[in-house]
C-alpha positions in Angstrom: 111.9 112.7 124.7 113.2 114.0 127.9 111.0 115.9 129.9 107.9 114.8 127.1 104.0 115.4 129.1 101.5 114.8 127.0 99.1 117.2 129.4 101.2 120.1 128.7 100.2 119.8 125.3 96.9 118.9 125.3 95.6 121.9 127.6 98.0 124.2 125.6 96.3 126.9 124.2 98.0 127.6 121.1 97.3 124.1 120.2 93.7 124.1 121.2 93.0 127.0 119.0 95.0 125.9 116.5 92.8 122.7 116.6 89.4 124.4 117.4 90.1 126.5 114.0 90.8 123.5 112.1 87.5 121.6 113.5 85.6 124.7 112.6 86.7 124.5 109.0 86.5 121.0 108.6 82.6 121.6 109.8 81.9 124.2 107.4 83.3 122.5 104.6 82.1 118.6 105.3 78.8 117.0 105.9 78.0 116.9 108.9 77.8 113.1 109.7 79.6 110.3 111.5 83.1 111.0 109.1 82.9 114.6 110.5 83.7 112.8 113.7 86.4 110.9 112.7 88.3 113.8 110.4 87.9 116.4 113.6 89.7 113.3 115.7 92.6 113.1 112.8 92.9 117.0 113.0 92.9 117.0 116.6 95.8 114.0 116.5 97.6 115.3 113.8 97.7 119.3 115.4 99.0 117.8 118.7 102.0 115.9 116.7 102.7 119.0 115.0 103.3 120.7 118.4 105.3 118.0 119.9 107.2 117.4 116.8 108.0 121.2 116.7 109.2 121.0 120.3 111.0 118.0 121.2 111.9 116.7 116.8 110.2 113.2 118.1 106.8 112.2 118.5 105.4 109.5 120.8 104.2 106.2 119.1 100.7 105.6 120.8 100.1 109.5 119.1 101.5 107.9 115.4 99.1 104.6 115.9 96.1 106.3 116.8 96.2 108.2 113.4 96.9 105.0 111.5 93.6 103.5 113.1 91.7 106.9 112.4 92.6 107.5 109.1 90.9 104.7 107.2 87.5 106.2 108.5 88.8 109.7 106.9 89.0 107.9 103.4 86.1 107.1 101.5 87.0 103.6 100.7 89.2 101.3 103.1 90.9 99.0 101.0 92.1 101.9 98.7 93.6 104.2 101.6 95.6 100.7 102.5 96.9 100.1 99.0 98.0 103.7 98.8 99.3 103.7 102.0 101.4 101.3 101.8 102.6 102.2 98.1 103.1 105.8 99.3 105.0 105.2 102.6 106.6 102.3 101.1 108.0 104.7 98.2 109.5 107.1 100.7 111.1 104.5 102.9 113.1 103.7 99.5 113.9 107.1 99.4 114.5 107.5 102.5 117.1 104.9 102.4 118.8 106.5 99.3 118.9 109.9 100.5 120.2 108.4 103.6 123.1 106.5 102.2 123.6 109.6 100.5 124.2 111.5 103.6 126.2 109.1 105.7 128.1 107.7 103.4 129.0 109.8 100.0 128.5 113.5 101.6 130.0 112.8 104.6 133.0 111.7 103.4 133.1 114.8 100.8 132.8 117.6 103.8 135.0 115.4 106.1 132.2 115.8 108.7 131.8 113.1 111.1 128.5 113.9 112.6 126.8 113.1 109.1 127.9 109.7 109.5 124.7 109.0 111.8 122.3 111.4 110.7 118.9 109.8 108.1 116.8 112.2 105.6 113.3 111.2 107.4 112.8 110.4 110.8 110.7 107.6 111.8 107.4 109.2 112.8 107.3 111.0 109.3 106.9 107.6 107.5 103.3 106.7 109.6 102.3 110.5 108.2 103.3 109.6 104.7 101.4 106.3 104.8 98.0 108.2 106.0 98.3 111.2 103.6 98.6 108.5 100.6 95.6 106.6 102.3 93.7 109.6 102.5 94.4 111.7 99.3 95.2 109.2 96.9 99.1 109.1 95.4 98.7 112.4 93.3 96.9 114.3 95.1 99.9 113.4 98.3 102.2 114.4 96.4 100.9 118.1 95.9 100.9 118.0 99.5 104.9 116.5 100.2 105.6 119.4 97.6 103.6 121.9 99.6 105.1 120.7 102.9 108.3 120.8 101.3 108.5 123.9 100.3 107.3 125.5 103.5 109.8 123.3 105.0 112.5 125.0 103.3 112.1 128.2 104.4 112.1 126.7 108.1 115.4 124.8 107.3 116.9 128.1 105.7 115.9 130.1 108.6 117.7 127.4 111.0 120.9 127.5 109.1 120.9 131.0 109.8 120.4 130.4 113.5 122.6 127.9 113.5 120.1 125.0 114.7 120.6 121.3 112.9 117.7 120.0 112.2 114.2 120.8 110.7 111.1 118.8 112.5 108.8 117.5 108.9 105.8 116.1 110.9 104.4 119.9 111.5 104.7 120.4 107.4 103.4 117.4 106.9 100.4 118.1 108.2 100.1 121.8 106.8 101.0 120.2 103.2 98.5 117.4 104.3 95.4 119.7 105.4 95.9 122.6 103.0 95.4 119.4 99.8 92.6 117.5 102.1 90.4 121.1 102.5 91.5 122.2 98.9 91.3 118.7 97.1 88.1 119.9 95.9 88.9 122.6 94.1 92.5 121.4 92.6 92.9 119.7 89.2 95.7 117.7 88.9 94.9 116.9 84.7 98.1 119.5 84.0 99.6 116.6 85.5 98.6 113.9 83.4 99.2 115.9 79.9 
């Protein structure tokens, strides 16, 4: 992350308004007690990894950790958010890996292109996202948000094909897919699911 300072993004005003609207909205729709605090601190995280994620397509670790440590406070019960966690992130690093061999070694050799050979279908800071939306909205309801982020996603990646630009940062969709299900999770029934 060459030329990465965290003050330029902390005192950036798109991202503080981006984060002052999303502490707003968290106030108006949760009580107003101490796990207020600790969901404005996760928005306030998670907004700044969007920004840097957008920018530079890495994010620094101490930003990753501190959401790992916050997040548990955001769920309503702490051994649950760990046990989905880890079953959540721990189902994408499999996938991950699959989707990755994929790539390297069975599409790469099909299009003859070379610069395939090192490229992975998740970058690391993605995974420490994944673990805290599971954590957080339970395995269902995180998966309406990897499909949400997904398909925003996708118009991002075909927009960059057009522009010719390789590769699509997740962490920012993440986090839409991830607030849009946390703000919403009220008013979404996932029984269509189970029938």
């Amino acid at each position: 992350m060459e030329g990465f300072n965290i003050k330029s993004f902390i005192f950036d005003k798109k991202v503080i308004l981006v984060q002052v609207l999303l502490i707003l909205f968290a106030m108006a729709v949760f009580d107003k007690d101490v796990k207020l605090v600790f969901i404005s601190l996760l928005v306030y995280v998670l907004v700044l990894l969007s920004f840097i994620d957008y920018k530079y397509k890495a994010v620094p670790d101490y930003l990753l950790l501190s959401v790992l440590f916050i997040a548990p406070f955001v769920s309503d019960n702490m051994l649950q958010f760990i046990q989905n966690g880890f079953m959540f992130a721990g189902g994408f690093v499999i996938l991950n890996f699959v989707v990755t061999f994929y790539i390297q070694n069975i599409k790469a050799r099909i299009t003859k292109n070379e610069l395939l050979k090192n490229q992975t279908a998740l970058g690391e800071g993605d995974i420490p996202i994944i673990a805290m939306m599971g954590g957080i909205l339970g395995i269902k309801y995180a998966l309406l948000a990897i499909v949400v982020a997904s398909c925003i996603a996708l118009v991002h990646s075909v927009y960059n094909k057009i522009k010719k630009e390789d590769e699509t940062p997740f962490i920012p969709y993440l986090v839409t897919g991830f607030l849009v299900i946390f703000f919403m999770v009220d008013y979404i029934k996932l029984e269509w699911v189970l029938e």
